[in-house]
C-alpha positions in Angstrom: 163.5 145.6 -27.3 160.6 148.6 -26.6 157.9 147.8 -24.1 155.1 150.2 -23.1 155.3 151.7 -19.9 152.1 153.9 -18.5 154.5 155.2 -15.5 153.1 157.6 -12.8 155.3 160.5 -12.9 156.6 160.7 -9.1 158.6 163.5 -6.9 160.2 166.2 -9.3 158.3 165.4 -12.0 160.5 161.9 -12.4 160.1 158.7 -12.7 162.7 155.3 -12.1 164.2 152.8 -13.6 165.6 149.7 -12.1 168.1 147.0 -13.4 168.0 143.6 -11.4 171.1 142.6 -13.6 174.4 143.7 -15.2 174.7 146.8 -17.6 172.1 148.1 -19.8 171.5 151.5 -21.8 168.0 152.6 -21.6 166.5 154.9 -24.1 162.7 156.6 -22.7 160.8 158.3 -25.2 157.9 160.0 -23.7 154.8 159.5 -26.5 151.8 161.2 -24.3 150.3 161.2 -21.1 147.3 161.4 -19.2 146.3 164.2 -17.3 144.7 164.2 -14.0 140.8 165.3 -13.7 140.4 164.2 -17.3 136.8 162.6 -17.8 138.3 160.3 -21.0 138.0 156.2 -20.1 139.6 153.3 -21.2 137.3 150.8 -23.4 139.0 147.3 -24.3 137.3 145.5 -26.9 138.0 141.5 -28.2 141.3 142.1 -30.3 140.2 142.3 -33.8 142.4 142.4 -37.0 142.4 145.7 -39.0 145.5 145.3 -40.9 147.4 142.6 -42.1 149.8 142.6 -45.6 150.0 139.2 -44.9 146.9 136.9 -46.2 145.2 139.9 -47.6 148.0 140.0 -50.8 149.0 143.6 -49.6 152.8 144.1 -50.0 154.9 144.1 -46.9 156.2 147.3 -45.6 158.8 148.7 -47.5 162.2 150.6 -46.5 161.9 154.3 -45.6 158.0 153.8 -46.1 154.7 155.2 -44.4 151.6 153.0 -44.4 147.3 154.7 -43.3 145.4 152.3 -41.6 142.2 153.5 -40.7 140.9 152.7 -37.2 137.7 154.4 -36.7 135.1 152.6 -37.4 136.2 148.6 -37.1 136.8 145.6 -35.0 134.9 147.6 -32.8 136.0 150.9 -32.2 133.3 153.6 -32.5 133.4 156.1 -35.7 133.2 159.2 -33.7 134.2 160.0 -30.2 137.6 158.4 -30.2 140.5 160.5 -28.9 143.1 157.4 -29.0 143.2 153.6 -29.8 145.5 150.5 -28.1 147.3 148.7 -30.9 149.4 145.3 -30.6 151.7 145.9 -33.5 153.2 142.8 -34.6 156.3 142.5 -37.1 156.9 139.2 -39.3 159.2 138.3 -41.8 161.9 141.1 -40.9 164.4 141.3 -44.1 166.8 143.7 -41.9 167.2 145.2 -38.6 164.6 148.3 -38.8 162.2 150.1 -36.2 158.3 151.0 -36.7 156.9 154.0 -35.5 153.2 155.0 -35.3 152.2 158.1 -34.9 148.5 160.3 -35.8 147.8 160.5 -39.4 148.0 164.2 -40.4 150.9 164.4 -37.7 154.9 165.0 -38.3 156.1 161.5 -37.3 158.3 161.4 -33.7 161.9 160.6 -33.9 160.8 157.5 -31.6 160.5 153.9 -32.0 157.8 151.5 -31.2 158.9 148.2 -31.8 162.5 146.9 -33.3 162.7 143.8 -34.9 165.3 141.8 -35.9 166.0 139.7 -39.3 164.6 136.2 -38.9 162.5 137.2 -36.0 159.3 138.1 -35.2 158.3 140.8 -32.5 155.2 142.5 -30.5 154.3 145.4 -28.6 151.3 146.8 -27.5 150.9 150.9 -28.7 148.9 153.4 -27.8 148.3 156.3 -30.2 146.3 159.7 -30.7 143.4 159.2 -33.7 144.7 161.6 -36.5 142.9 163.0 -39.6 140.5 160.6 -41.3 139.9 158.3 -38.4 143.7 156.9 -39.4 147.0 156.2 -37.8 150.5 155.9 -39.5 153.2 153.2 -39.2 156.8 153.6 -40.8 159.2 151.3 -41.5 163.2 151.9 -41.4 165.2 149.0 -43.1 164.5 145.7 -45.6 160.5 144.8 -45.9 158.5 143.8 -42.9 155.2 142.4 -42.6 152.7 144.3 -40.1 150.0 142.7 -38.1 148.3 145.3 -36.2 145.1 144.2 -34.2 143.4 146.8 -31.8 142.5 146.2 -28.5 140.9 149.1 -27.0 139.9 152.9 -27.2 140.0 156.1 -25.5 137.5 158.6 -24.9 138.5 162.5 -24.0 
């Protein structure tokens, strides 16, 4: 299952991970950061839906497919000024075991993952992703159809 993490990097330029538990594999992609001094700020705003294929007759996502939704502009993110927006992605109907990954519109889409669902279940994660060209973002899916929910949350400035 992927989770955002906003980690401060420590000594040596490292972080940690700890398991309470057993065994576990742990994959870390690395999808930005945020320098120090920077004058950019955090604005959450009311979650508001900007995409949904599923009451709005819009297909579901299909394999090895790319889908723009445009963020700029609505449920109350600014048109200009926005360097980043905070997503929760949500994935419904799942008719394999895929990944989605969002990345900048206009960008080469990352060999990363931002949330993994599962047939017969339905999963979130919260996302945080660079504004590309056309005040859009990108989402992919990997395997089967899925349905994508994708509310934002907040926006970054700088």
């Amino acid at each position: 299952m992927p989770n955002l993490v906003i980690a401060k990097v420590g000594t040596n330029n490292k972080i940690s991970i700890f398991n309470a538990f057993g065994n576990t594999q742990v994959i870390v992609d690395i999808l930005g950061y945020m320098a120090a001094g920077t004058t950019g700020r955090h604005y959450p705003v009311p979650a508001a839906r900007v995409f949904d294929t599923t009451p709005d007759n819009v297909a579901p996502l299909a394999v090895n497919s790319n889908t723009t939704i445009t963020v700029l502009g609505k449920g109350g993110v600014p048109a200009t000024g926005v360097s980043a927006v905070a997503l929760n992605l949500s994935a419904r109907n799942p008719t394999g075991n895929t990944f989605l990954t969002v990345w900048p519109n206009g960008e080469a889409r990352p060999n990363a993952s931002n949330l993994n669902p599962r047939t017969g279940s339905d999963v979130s994660n919260l996302v945080i992703v660079k504004v590309g060209t056309a005040g859009a973002v990108q989402v992919y899916n990997s395997v089967g159809t899925v349905d994508l929910l994708v509310d934002v949350v907040g926006y970054f400035t700088g």
